[in-house]
CHARMM-style PDB file with segment names, atoms N, HN, CA, C and O in Angstrom:
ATOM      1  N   UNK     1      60.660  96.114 105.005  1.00  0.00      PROA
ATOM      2  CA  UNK     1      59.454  96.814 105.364  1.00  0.00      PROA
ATOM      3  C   UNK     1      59.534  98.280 104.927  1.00  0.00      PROA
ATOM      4  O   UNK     1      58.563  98.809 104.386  1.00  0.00      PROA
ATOM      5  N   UNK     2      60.462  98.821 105.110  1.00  0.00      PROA
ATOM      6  HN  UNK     2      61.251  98.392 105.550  1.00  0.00      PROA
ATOM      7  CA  UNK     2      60.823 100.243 104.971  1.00  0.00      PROA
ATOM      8  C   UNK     2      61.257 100.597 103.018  1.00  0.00      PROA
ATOM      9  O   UNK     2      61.382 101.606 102.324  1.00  0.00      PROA
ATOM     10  N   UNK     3      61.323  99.587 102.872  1.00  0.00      PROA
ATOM     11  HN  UNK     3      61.221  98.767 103.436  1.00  0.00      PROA
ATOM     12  CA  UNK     3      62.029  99.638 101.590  1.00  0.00      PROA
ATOM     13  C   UNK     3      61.118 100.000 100.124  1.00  0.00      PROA
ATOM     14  O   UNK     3      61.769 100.129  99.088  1.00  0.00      PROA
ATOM     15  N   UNK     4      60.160 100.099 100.095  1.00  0.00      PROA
ATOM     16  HN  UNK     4      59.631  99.994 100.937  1.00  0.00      PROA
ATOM     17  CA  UNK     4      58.593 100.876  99.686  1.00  0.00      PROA
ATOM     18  C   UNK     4      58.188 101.857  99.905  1.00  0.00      PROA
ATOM     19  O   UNK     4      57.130 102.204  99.380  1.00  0.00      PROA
ATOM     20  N   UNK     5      59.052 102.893 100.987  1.00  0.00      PROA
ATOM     21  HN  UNK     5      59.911 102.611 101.414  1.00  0.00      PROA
ATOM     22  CA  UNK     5      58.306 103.754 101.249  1.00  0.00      PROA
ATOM     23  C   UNK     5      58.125 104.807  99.824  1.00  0.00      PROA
ATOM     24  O   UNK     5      57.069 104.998  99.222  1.00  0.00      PROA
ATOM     25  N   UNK     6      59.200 105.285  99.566  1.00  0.00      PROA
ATOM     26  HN  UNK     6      60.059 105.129 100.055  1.00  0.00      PROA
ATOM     27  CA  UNK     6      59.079 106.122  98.100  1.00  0.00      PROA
ATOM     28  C   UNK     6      58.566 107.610  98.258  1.00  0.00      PROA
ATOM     29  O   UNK     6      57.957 107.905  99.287  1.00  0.00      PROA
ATOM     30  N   UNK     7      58.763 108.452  97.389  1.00  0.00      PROA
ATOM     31  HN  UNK     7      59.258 108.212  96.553  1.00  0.00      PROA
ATOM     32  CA  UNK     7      58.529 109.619  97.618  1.00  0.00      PROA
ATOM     33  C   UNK     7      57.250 110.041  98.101  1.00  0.00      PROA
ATOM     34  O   UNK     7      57.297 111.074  98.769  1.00  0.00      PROA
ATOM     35  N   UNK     8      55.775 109.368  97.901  1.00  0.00      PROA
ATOM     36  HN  UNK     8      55.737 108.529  97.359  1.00  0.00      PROA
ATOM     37  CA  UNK     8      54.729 109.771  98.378  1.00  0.00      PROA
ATOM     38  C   UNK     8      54.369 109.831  99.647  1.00  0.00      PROA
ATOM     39  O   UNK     8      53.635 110.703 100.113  1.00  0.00      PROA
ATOM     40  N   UNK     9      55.149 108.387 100.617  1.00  0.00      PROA
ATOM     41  HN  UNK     9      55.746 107.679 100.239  1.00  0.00      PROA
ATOM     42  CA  UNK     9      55.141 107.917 101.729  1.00  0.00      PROA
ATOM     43  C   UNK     9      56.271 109.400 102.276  1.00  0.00      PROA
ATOM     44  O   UNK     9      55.724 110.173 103.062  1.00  0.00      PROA
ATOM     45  N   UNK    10      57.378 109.654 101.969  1.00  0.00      PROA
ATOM     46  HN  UNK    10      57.823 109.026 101.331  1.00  0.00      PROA
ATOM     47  CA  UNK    10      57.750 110.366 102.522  1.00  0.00      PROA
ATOM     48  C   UNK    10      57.046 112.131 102.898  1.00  0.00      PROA
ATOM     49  O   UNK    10      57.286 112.769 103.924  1.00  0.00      PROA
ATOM     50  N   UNK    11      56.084 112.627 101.629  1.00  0.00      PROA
ATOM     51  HN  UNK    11      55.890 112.109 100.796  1.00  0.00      PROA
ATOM     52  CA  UNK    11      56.005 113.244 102.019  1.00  0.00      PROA
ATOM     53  C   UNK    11      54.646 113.541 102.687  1.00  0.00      PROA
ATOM     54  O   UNK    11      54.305 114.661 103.069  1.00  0.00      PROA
ATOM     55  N   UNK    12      53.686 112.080 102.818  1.00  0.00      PROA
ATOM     56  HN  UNK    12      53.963 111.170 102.508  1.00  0.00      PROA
ATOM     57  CA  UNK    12      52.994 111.909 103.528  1.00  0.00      PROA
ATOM     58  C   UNK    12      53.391 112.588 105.192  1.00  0.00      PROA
ATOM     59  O   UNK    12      53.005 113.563 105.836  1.00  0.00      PROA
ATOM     60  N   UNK    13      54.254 111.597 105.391  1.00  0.00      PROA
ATOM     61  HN  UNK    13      54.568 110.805 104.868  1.00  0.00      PROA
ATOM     62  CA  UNK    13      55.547 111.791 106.550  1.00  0.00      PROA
ATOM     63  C   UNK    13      55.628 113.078 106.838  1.00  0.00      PROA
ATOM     64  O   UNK    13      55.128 113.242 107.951  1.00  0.00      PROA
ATOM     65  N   UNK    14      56.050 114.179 106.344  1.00  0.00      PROA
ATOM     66  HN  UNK    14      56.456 114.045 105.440  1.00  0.00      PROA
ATOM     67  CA  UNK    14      56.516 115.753 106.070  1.00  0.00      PROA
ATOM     68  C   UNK    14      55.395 116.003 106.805  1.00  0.00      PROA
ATOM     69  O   UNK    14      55.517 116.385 107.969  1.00  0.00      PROA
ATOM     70  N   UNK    15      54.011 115.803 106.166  1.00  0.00      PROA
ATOM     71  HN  UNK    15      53.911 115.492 105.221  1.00  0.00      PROA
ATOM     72  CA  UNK    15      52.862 116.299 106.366  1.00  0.00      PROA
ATOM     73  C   UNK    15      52.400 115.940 108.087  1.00  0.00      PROA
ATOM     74  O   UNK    15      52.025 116.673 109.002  1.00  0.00      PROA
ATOM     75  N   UNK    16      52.559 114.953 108.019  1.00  0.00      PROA
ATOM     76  HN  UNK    16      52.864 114.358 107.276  1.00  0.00      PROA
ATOM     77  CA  UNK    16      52.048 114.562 109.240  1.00  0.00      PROA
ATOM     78  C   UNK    16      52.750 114.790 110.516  1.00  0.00      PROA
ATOM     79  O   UNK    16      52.088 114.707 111.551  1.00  0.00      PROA
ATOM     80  N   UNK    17      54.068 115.082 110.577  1.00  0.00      PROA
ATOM     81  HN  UNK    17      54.606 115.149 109.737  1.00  0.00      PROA
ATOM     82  CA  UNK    17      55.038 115.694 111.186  1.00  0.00      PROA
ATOM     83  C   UNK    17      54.677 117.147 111.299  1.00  0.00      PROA
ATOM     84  O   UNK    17      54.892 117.728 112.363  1.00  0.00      PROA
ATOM     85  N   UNK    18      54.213 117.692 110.409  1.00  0.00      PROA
ATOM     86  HN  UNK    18      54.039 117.220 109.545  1.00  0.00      PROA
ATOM     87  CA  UNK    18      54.247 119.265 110.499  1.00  0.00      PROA
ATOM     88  C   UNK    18      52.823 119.470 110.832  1.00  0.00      PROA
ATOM     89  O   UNK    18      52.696 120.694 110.870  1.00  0.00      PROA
ATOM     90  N   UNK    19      51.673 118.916 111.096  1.00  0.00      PROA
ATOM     91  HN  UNK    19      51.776 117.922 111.065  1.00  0.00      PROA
ATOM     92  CA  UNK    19      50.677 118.708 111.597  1.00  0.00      PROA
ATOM     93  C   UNK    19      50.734 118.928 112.929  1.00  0.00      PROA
ATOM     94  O   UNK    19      50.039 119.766 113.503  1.00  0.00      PROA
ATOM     95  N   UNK    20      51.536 118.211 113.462  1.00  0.00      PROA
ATOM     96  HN  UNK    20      52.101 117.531 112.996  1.00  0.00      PROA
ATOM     97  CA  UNK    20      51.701 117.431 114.651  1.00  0.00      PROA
ATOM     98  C   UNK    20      52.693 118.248 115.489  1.00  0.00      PROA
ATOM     99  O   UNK    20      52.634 118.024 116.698  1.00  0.00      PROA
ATOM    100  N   UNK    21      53.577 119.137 115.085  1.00  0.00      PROA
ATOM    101  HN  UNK    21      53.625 119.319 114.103  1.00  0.00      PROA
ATOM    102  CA  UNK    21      54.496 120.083 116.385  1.00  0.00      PROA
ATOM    103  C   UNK    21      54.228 120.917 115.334  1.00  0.00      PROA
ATOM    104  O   UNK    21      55.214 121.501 115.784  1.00  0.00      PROA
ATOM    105  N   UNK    22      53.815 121.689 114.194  1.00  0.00      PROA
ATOM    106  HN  UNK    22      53.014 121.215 113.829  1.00  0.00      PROA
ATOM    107  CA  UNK    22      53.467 123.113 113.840  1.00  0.00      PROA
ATOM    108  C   UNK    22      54.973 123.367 113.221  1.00  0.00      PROA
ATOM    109  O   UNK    22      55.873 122.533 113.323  1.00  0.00      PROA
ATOM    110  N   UNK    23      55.121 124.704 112.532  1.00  0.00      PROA
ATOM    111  HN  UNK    23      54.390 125.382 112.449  1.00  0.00      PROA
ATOM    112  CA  UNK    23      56.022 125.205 111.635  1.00  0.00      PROA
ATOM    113  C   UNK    23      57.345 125.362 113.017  1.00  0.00      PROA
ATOM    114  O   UNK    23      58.320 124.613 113.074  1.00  0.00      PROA
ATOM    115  N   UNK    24      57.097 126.369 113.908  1.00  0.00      PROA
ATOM    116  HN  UNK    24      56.305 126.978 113.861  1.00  0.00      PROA
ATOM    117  CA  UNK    24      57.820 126.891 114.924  1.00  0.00      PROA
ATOM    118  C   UNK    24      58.171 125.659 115.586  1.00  0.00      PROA
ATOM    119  O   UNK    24      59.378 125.814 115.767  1.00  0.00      PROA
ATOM    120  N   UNK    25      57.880 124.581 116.038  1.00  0.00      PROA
ATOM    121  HN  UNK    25      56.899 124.455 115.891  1.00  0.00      PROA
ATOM    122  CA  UNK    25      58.553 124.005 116.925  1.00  0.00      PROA
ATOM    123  C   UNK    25      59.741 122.980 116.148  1.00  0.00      PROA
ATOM    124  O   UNK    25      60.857 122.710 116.592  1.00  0.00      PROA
ATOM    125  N   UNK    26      59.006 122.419 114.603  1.00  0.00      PROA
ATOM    126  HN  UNK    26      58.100 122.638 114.243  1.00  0.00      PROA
ATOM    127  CA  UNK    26      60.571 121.845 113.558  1.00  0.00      PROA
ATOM    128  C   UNK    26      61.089 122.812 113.225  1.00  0.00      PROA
ATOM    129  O   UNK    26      62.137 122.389 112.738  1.00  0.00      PROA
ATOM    130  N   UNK    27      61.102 124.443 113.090  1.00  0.00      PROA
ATOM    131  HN  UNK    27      60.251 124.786 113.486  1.00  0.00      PROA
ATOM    132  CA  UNK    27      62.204 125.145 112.933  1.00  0.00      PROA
ATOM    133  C   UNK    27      63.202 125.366 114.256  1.00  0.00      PROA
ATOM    134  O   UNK    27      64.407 125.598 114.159  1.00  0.00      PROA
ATOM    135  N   UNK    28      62.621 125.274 115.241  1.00  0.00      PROA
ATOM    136  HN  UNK    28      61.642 125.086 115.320  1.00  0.00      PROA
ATOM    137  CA  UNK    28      63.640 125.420 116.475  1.00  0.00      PROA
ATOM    138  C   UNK    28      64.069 123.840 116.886  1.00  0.00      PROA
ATOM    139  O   UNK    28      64.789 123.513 117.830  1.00  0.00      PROA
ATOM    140  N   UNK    29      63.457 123.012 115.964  1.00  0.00      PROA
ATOM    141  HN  UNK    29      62.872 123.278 115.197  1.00  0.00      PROA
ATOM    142  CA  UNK    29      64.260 121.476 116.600  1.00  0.00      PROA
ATOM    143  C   UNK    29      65.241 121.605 115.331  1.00  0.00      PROA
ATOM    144  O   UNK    29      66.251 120.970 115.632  1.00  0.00      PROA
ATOM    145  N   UNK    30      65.406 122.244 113.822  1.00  0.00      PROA
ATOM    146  HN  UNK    30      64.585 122.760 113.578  1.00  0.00      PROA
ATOM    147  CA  UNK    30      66.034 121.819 113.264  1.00  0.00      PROA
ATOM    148  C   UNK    30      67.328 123.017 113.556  1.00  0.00      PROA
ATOM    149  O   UNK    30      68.474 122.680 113.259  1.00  0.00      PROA
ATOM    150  N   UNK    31      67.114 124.202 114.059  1.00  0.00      PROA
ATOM    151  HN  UNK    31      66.183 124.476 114.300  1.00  0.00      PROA
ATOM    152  CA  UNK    31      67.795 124.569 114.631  1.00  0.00      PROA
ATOM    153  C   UNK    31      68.811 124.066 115.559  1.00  0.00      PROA
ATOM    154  O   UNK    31      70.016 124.100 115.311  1.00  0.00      PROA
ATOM    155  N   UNK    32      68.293 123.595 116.642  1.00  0.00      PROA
ATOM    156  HN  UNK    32      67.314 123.567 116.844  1.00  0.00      PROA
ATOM    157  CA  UNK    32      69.039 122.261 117.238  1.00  0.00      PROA
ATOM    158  C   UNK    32      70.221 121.304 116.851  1.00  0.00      PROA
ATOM    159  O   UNK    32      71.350 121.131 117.309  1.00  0.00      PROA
ATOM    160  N   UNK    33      69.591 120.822 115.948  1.00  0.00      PROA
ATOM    161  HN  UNK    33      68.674 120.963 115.576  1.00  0.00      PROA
ATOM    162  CA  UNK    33      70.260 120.177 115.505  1.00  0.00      PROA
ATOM    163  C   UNK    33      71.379 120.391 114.917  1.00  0.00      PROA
ATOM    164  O   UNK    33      72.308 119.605 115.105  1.00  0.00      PROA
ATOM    165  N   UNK    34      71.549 121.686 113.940  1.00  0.00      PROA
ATOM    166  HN  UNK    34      70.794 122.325 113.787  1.00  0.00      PROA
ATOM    167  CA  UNK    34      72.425 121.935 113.068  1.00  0.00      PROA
ATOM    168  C   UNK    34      73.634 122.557 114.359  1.00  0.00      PROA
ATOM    169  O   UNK    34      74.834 122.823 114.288  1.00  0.00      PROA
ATOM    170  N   UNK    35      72.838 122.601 115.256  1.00  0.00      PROA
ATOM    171  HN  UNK    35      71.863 122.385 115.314  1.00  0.00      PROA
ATOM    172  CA  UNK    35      73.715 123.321 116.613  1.00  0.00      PROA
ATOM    173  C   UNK    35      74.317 122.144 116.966  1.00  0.00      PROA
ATOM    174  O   UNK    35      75.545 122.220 116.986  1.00  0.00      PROA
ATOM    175  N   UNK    36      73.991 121.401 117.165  1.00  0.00      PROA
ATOM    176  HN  UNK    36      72.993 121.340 117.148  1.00  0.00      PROA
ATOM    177  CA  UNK    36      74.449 120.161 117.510  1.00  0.00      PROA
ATOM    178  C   UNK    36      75.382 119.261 116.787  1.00  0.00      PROA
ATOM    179  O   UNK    36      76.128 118.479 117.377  1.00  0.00      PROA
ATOM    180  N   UNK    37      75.309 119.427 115.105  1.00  0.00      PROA
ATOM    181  HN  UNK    37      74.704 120.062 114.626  1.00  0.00      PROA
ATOM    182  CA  UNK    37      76.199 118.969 114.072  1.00  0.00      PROA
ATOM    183  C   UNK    37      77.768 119.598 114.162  1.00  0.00      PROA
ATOM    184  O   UNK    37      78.887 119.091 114.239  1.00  0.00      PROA
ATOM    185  N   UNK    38      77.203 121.079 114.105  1.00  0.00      PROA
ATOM    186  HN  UNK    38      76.294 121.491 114.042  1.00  0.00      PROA
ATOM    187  CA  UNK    38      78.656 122.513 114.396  1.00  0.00      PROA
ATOM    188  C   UNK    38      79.849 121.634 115.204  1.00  0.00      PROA
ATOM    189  O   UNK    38      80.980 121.277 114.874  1.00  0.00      PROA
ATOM    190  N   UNK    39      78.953 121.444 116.550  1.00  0.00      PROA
ATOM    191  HN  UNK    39      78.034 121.734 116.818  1.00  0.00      PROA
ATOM    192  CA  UNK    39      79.438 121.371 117.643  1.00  0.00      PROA
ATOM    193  C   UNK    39      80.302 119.946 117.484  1.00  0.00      PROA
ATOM    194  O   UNK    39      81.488 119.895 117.808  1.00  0.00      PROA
ATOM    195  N   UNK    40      79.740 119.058 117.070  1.00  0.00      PROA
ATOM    196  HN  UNK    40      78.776 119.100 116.807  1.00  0.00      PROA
ATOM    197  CA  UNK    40      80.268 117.518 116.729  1.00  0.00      PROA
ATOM    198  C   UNK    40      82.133 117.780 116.056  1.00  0.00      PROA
ATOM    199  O   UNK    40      83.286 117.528 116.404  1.00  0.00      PROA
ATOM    200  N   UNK    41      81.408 118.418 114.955  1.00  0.00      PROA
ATOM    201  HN  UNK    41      80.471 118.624 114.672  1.00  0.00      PROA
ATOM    202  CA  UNK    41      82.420 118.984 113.832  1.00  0.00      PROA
ATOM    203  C   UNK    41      83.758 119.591 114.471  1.00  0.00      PROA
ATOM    204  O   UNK    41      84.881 119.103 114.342  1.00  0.00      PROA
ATOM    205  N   UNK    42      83.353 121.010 115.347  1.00  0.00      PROA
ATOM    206  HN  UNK    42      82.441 121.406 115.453  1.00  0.00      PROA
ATOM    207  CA  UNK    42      84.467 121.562 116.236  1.00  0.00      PROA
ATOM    208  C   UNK    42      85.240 120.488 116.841  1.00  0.00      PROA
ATOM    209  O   UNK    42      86.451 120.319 116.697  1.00  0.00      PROA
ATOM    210  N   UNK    43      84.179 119.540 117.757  1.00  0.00      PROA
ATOM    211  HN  UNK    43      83.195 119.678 117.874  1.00  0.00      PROA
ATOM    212  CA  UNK    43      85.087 118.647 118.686  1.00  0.00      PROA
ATOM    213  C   UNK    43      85.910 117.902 117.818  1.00  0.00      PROA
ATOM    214  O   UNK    43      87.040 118.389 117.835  1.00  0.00      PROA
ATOM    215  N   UNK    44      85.797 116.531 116.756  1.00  0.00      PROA
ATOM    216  HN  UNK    44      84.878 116.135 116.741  1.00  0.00      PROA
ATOM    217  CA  UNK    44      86.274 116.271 115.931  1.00  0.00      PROA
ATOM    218  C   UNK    44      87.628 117.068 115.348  1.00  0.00      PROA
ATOM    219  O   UNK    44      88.792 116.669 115.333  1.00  0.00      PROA
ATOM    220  N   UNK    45      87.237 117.950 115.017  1.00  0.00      PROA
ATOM    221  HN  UNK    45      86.291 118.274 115.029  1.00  0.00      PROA
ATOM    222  CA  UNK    45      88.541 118.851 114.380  1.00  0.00      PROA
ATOM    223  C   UNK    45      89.824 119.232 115.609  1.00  0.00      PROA
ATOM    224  O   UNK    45      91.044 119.182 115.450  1.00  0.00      PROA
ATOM    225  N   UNK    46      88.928 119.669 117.024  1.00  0.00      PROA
ATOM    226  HN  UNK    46      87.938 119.709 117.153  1.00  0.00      PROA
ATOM    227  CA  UNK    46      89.928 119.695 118.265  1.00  0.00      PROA
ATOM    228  C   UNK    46      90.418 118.758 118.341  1.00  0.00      PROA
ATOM    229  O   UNK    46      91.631 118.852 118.154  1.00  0.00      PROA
ATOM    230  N   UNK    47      90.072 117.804 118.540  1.00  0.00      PROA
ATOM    231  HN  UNK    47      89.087 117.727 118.693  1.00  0.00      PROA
ATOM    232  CA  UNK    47      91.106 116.388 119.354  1.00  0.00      PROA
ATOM    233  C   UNK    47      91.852 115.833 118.105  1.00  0.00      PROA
ATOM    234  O   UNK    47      92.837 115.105 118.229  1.00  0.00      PROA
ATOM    235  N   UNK    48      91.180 116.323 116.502  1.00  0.00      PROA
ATOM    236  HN  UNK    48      90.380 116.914 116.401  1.00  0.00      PROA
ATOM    237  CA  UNK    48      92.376 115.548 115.624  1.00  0.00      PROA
ATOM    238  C   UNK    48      93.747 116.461 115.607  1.00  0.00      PROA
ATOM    239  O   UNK    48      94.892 116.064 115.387  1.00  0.00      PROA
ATOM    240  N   UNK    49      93.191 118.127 115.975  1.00  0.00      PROA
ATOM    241  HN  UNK    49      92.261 118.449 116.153  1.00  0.00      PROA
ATOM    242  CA  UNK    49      94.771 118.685 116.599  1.00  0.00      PROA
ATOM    243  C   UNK    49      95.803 118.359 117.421  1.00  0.00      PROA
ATOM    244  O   UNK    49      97.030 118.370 117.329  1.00  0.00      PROA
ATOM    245  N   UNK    50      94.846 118.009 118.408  1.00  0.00      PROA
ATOM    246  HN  UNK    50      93.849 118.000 118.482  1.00  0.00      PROA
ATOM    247  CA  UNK    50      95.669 117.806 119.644  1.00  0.00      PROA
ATOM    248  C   UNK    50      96.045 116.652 119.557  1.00  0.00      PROA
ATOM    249  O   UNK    50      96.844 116.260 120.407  1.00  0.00      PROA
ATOM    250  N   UNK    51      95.668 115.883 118.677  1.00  0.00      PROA
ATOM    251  HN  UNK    51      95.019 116.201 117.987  1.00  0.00      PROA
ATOM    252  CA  UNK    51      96.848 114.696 118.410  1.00  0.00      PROA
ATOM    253  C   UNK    51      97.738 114.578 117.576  1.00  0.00      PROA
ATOM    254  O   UNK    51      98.419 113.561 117.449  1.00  0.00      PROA
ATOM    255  N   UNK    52      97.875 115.883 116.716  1.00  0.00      PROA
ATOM    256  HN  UNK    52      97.321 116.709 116.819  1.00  0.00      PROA
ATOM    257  CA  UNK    52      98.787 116.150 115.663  1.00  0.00      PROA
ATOM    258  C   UNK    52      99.767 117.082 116.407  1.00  0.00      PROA
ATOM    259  O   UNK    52     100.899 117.464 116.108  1.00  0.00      PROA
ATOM    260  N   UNK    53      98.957 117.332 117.492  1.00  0.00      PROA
ATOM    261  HN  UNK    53      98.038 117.021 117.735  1.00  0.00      PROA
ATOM    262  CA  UNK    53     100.433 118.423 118.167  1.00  0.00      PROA
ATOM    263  C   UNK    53     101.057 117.469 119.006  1.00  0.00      PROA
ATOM    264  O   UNK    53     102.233 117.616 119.338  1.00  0.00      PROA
ATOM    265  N   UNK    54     100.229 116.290 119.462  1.00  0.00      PROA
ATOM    266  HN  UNK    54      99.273 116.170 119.192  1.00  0.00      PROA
ATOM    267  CA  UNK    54     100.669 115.398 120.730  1.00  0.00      PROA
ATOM    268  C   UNK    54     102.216 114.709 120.028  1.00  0.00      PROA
ATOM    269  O   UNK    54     103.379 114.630 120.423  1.00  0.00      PROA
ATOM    270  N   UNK    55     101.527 114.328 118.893  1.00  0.00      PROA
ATOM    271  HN  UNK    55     100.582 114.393 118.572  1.00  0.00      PROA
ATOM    272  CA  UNK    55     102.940 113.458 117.500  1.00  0.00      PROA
ATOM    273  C   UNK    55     103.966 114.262 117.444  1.00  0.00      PROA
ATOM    274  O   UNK    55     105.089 113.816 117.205  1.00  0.00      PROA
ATOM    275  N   UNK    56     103.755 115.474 117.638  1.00  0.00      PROA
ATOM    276  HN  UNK    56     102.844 115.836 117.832  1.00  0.00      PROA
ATOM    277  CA  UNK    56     105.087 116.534 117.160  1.00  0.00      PROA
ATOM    278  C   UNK    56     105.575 116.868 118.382  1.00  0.00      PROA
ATOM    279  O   UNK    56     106.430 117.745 118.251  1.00  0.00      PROA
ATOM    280  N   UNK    57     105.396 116.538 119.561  1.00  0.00      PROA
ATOM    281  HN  UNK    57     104.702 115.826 119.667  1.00  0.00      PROA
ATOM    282  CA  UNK    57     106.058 116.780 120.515  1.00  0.00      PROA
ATOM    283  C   UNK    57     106.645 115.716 120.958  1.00  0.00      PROA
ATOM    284  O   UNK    57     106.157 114.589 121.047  1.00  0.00      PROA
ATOM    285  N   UNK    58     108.334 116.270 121.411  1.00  0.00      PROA
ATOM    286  HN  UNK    58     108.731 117.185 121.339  1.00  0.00      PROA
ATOM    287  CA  UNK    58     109.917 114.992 120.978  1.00  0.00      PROA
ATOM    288  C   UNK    58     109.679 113.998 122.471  1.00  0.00      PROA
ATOM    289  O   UNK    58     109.354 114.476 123.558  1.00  0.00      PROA
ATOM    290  N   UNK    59     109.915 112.642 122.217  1.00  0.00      PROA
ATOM    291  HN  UNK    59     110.179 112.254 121.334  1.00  0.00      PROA
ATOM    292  CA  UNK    59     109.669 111.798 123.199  1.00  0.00      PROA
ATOM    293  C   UNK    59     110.863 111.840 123.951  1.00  0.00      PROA
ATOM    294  O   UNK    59     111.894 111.968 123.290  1.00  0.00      PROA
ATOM    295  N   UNK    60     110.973 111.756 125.278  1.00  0.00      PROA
ATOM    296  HN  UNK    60     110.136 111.651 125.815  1.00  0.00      PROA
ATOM    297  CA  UNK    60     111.848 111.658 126.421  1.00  0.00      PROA
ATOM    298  C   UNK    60     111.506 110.066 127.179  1.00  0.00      PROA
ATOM    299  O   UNK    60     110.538 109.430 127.597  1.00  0.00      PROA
ATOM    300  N   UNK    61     112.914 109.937 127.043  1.00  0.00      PROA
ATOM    301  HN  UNK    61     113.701 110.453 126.704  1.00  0.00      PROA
ATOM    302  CA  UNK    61     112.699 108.325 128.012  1.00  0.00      PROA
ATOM    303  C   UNK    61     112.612 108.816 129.637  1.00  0.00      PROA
ATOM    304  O   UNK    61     113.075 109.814 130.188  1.00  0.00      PROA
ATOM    305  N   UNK    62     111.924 107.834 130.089  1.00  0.00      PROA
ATOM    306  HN  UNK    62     111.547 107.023 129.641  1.00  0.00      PROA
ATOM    307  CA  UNK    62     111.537 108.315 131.638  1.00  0.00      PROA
ATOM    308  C   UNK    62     111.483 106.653 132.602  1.00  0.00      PROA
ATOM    309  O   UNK    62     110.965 106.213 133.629  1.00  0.00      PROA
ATOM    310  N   UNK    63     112.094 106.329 131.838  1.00  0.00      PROA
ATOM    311  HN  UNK    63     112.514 106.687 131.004  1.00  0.00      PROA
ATOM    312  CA  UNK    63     112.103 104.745 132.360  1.00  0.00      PROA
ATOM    313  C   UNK    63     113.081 104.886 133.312  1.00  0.00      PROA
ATOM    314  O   UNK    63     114.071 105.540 132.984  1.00  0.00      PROA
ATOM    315  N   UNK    64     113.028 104.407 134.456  1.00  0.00      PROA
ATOM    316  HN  UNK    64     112.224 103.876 134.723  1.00  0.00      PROA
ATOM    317  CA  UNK    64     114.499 104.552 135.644  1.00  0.00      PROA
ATOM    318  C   UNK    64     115.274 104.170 135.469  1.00  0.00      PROA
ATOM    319  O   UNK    64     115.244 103.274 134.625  1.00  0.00      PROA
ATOM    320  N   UNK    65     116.581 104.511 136.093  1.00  0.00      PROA
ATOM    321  HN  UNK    65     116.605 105.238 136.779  1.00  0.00      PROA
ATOM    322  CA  UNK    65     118.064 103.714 136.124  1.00  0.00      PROA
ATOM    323  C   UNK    65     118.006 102.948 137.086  1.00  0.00      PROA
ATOM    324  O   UNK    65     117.715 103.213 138.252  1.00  0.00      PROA
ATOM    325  N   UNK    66     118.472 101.314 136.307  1.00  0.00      PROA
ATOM    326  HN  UNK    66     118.709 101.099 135.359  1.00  0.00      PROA
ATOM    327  CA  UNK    66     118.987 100.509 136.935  1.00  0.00      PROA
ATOM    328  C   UNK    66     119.850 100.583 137.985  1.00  0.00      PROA
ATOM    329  O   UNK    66     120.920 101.127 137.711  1.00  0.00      PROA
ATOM    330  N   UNK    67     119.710 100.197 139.117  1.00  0.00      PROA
ATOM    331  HN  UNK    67     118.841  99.755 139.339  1.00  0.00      PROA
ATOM    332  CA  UNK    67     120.152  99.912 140.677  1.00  0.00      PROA
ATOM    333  C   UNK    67     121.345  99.645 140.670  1.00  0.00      PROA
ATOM    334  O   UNK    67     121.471  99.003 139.628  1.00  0.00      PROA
ATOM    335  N   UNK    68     122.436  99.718 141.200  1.00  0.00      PROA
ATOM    336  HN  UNK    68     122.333 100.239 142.047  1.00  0.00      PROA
ATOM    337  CA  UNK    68     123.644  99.276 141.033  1.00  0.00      PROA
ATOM    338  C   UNK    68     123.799  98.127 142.446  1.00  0.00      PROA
ATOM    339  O   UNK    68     122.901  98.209 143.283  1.00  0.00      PROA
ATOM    340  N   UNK    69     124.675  97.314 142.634  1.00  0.00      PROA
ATOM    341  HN  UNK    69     125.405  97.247 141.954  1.00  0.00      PROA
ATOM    342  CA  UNK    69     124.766  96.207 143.214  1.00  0.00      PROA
ATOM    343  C   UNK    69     125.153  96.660 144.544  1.00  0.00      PROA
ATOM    344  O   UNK    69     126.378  96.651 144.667  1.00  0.00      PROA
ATOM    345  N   UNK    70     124.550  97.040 145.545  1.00  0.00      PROA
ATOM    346  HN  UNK    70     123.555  97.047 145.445  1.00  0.00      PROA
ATOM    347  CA  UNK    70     125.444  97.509 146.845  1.00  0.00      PROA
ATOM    348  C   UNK    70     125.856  95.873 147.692  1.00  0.00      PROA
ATOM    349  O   UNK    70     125.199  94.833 147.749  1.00  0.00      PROA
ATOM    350  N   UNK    71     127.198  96.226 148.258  1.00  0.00      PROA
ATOM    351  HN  UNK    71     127.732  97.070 148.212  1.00  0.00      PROA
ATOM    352  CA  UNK    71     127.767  95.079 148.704  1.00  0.00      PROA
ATOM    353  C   UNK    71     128.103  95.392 149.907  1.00  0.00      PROA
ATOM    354  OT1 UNK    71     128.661  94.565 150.627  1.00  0.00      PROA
TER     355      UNK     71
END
């Protein structure tokens, strides 16, 4: 269904979109958004640190000692 649309349909689209919320309200939604991409990006990049620092820090066994036999 979608697969026709083609450049005219799209910028039909453009048009009718910018009709419809005005210049100011798609510049502060696309604003948004790119705020929202940043933000994706930062997190992404944090937690692939913190699992590159998690790898580099030396493992310690913490498993208990076995019980000895009281008689």
């Amino acid at each position: 269904m979608l697969n026709n649309i083609g450049l005219p349909g799209l910028l039909l689209i453009a048009v009718v979109v910018l009709v419809l919320f005005g210049r100011g309200k798609i510049s502060s939604l696309m604003g948004e958004v790119g705020k929202g991409i940043t933000a994706f990006k930062k997190g992404v990049k944090d937690s692939s640190e913190e699992i590159e620092n998690a790898s580099n820090t030396p493992v310690r066994d913490v498993t208990p000692e076995p019980e000895k036999d009281k008689i």
